[in-house]
C-alpha positions in Angstrom: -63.4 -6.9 -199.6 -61.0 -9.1 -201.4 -60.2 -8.2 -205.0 -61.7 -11.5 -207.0 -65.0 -10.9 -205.3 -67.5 -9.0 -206.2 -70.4 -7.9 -204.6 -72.7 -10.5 -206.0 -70.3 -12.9 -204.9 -69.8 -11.3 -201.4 -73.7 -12.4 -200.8 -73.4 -15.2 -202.5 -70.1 -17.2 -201.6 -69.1 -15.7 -198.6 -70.3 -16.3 -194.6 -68.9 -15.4 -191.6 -69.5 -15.8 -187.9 -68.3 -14.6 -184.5 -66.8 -17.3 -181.5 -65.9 -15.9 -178.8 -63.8 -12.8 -179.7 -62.2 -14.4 -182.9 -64.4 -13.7 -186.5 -64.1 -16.0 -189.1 -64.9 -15.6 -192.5 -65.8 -18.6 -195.0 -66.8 -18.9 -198.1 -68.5 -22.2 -200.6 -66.8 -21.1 -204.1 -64.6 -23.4 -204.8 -61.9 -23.7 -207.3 -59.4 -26.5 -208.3 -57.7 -26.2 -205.3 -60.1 -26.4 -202.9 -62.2 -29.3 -201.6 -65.6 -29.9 -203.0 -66.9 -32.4 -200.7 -66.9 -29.1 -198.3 -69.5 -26.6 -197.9 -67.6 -24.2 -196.7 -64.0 -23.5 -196.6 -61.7 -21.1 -194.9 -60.9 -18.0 -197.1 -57.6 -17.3 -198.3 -57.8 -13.8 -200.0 -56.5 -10.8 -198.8 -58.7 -8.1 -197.5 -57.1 -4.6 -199.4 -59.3 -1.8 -197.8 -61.1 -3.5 -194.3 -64.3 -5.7 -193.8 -67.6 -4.5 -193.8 -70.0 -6.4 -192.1 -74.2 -6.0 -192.7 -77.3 -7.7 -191.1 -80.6 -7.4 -190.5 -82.9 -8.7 -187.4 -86.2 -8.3 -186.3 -86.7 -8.8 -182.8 -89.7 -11.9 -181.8 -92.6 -10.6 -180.8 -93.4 -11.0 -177.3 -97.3 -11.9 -177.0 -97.5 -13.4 -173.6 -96.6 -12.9 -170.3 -94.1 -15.6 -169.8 -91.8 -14.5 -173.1 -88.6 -13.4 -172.9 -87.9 -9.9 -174.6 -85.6 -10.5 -177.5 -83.2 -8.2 -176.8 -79.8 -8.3 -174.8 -80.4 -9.6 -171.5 -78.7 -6.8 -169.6 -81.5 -4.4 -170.8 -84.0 -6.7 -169.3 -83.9 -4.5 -165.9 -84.5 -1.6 -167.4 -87.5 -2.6 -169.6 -88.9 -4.1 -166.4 -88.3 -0.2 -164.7 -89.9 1.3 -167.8 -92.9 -1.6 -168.1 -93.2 -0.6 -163.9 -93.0 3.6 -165.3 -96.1 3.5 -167.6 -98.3 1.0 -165.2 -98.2 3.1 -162.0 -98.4 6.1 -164.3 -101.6 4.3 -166.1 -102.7 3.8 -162.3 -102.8 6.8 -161.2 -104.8 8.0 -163.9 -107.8 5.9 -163.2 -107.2 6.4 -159.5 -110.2 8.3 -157.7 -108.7 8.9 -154.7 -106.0 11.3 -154.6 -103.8 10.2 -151.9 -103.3 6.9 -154.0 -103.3 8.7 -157.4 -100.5 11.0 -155.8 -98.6 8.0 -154.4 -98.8 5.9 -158.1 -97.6 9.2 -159.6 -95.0 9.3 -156.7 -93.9 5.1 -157.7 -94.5 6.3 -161.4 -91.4 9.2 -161.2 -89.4 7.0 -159.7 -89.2 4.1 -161.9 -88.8 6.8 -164.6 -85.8 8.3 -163.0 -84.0 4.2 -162.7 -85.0 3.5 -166.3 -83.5 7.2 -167.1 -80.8 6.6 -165.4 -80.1 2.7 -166.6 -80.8 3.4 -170.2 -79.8 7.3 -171.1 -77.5 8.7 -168.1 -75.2 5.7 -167.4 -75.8 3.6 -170.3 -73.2 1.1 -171.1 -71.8 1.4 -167.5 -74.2 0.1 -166.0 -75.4 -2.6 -168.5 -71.7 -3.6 -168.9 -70.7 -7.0 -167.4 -67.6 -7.2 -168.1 -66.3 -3.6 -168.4 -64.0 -1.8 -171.0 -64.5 -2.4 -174.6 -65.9 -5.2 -176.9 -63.6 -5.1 -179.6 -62.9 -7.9 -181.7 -59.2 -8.4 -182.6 -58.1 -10.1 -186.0 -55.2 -12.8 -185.7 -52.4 -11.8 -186.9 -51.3 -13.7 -189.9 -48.0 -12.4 -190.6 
């Protein structure tokens, strides 16, 4: 990133965090010139050859009924469609009559065909709220 850190230091003084569509990026190693009673200050070095940003999260476990997924909320449809897919698919499995097992089958191909369709054919468009892009714009500090 900048050229007095290294990568130790990268994990060690520096932090950064997203508000809104602005990033900022802080660090705790202080020198003469900075204030000490502060835990973290804004960082003044120059970034030569771009930012690179890495993290790691592991979804919550969901154990009962009334948990929320931990995952993006506008994907939440589309697990409901694929939870809705593998019950009436389940259903119609156990089913002895036929006439129902052909109509869970039936219930089973179609919520396939919406989760296909939310997930793999239209993706982002559908999911999207807003529309367009997410891109997150530095400020210009010239």
């Amino acid at each position: 990133m900048a050229s007095t850190y290294t990568r130790e230091d990268v994990a060690e003084y520096l932090a950064w965090y997203l508000r809104g569509d602005d990033l900022a990026i802080i660090t705790n190693k202080y020198d003469s010139t900075t204030n000490a009673n502060s835990e973290y200050v804004a960082i003044d070095e120059s970034v030569t050859n771009g930012i690179m940003i890495e993290y790691l999260a592991e979804p919550d476990a969901v154990t009962a009924v009334t948990d929320t997924p931990d995952i993006n909320n506008t994907l939440h449809l589309s697990l409901v469609d694929y939870v809705k897919f593998r019950l009436y698919l389940d259903k119609a499995g156990k089913e002895d009559d036929s006439n129902k097992a052909m109509m869970s089958e039936r219930l089973a191909q179609m919520f396939e065909k919406k989760w296909n369709d939310g997930i793999k054919r239209f993706g982002m468009k559908k999911r999207d709220k807003v529309g367009g892009g997410r891109v997150i714009i530095p400020v210009d500090f010239r």
